[in-house]
N, C-alpha and C positions, 0 to 999 in steps of 0.2 A: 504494500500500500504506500503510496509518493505520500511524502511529508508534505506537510502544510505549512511547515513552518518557513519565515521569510530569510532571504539570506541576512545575515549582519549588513547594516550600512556600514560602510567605511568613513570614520570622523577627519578630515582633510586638515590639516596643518591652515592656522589662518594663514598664514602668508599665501601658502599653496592658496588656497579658496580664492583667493583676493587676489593672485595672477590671475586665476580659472577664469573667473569672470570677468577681468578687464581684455582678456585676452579674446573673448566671446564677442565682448562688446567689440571689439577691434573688428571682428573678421565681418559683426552684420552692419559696420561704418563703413567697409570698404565695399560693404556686396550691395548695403540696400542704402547709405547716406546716415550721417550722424543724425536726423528726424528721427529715423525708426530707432534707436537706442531709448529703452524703454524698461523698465523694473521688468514686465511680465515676460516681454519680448526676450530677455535677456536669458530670464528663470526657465522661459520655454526651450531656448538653446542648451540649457546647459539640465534639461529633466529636474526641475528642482523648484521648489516654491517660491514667487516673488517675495516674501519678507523675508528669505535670505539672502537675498539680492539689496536689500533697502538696510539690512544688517551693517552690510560693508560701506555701503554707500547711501548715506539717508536719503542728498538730495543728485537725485538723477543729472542736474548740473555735471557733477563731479566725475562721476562713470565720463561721462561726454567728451569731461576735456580729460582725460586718464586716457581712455581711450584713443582718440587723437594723438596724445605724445606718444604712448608705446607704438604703435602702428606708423609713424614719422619718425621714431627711432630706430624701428627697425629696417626703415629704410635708408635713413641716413649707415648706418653700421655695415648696410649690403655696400653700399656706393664708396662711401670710404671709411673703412673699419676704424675704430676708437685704437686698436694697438698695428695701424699699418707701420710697416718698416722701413725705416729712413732708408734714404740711396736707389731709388728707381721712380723718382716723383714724376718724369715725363711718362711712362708707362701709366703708375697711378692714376693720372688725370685722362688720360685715352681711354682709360676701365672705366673712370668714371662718369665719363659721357657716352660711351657704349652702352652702357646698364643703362645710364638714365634715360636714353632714347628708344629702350625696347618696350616690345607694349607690355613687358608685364608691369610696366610702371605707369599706365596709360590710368590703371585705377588711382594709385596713390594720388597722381593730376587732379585726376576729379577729387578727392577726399581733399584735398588743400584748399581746393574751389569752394566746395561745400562747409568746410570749417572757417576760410575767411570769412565769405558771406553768412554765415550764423555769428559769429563773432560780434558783426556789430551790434547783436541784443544780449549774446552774452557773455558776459564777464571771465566766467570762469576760462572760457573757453578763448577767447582774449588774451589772455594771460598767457594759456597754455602757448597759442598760435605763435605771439610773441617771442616766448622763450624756444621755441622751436626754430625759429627763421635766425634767432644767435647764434645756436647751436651748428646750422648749418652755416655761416659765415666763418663762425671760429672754424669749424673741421676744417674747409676748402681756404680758409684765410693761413692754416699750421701748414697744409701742403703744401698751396703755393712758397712762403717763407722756405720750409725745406729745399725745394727747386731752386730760390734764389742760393741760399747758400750752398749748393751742390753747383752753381753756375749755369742750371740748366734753364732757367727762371730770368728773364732780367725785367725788374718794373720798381719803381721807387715807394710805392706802397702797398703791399700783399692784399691788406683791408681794400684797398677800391678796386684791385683788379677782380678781387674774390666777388665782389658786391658788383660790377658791370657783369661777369659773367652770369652768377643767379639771377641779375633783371631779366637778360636774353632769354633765359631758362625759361623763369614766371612768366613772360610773355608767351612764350611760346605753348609751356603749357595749360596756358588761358584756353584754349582753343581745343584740349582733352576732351570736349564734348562732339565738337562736329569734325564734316568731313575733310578730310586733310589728303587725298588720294592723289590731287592735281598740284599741291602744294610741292614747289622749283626743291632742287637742292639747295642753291643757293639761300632759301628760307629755312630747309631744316636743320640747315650744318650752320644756322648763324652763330649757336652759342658757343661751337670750335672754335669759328674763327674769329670770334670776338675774343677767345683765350688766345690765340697762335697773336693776335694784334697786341693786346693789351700786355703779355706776357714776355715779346719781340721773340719767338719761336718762330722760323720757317712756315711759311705759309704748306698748308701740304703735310705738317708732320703729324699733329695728331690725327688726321685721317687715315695718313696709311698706318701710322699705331693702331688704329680702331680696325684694319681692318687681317690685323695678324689673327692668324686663326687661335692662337694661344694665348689670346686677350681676355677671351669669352670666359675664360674659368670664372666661374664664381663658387668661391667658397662660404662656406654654410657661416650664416650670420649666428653668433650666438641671440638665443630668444631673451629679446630686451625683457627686464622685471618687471613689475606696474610700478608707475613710478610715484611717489608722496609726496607733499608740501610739507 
């Protein structure tokens, strides 16, 4: 005769818990927009009851902009890792516009879109957006700096060159919505050659960097924490 009786729940480590479900919230911000991030919505991804969801996180604000940073961090650490290795910074920067131009980044575009524009009503998530767009300035602002002092880099301030090339970037990925099919080369390699310009690299080099077949590695990002105030 099958027992009736249920299996043990398994009691999760809060920290565990509290990645589980920023982590949840992350993947229906990128799949369905920071809107649908919801208490129940969250509980229903993860089999488990919205007031353990409201446990971790009282006010659904917070999930929103948590969410947002992990899922922007984990992008940022694919593109240019937190412990990359000094002395191949012209390489680094060819990986890094490679990745960033492939479409599995076409979602992260949109998620930036969608988090500016909520941002203007909320705060929490303001804040977040903010400290995000530093975070990518300082990474690409350390690289470029390393390039200079390796000689492979010349520009007399790393900060503006770092900061003209992510404008090209956000411009460009404005446009993460519609169709982009007819769109020139000369449009979609602008934020290279905004670097090979600003950077005074050969015109030419990070392209044919981008297009070594042994560029494309991408090593497995470690999975960002949820992150705290």
């Amino acid at each position: 005769m099958p027992s009736s009786t249920r299996p043990k729940r398994v009691r999760k480590a809060p920290e565990a818990r509290r990645a589980e479900i920023v982590g949840a919230a992350a993947r229906i911000a990128l799949a369905e927009g920071l809107e649908c991030i919801t208490m129940r919505r969250v509980a229903d991804e993860l089999a488990v009851r919205p007031g353990l969801i409201s446990h971790y996180f009282p006010a659904a604000e917070d999930l929103v902009a948590e969410a947002f940073g992990v899922a922007a961090t984990v992008e940022l650490d694919e593109l240019i890792p937190v412990d990359r290795p000094k002395g191949d910074e012209l390489a680094d920067l060819a990986r890094f516009f490679l990745l960033a131009s492939g479409d599995r980044f076409d979602g992260m575009s949109r998620l930036w879109l969608n988090a500016r524009h909520l941002s203007r009503y909320r705060d929490r998530l303001r804040d977040r957006v903010g400290r995000q767009e530093a975070r990518w300035r300082d990474r690409l602002t350390d690289l470029i700096r390393d390039g200079v002092d390796a000689g492979v880099f010349r520009t007399e301030d790393p900060l503006i060159a770092a900061i003209q090339i992510l404008v090209v970037m956000d411009g460009l990925g404005a446009h993460a919505n519609t169709d982009r099919t007819n769109r020139p080369p000369e449009v979609t390699g602008m934020a290279v050659t905004t670097a090979e310009r600003a950077l005074d690299v050969p015109r030419g080099t990070l392209a044919d960097l981008m297009a070594a077949p042994d560029l494309a590695r991408e090593p497995c990002a470690p999975e960002a924490p949820a992150e705290r105030d």
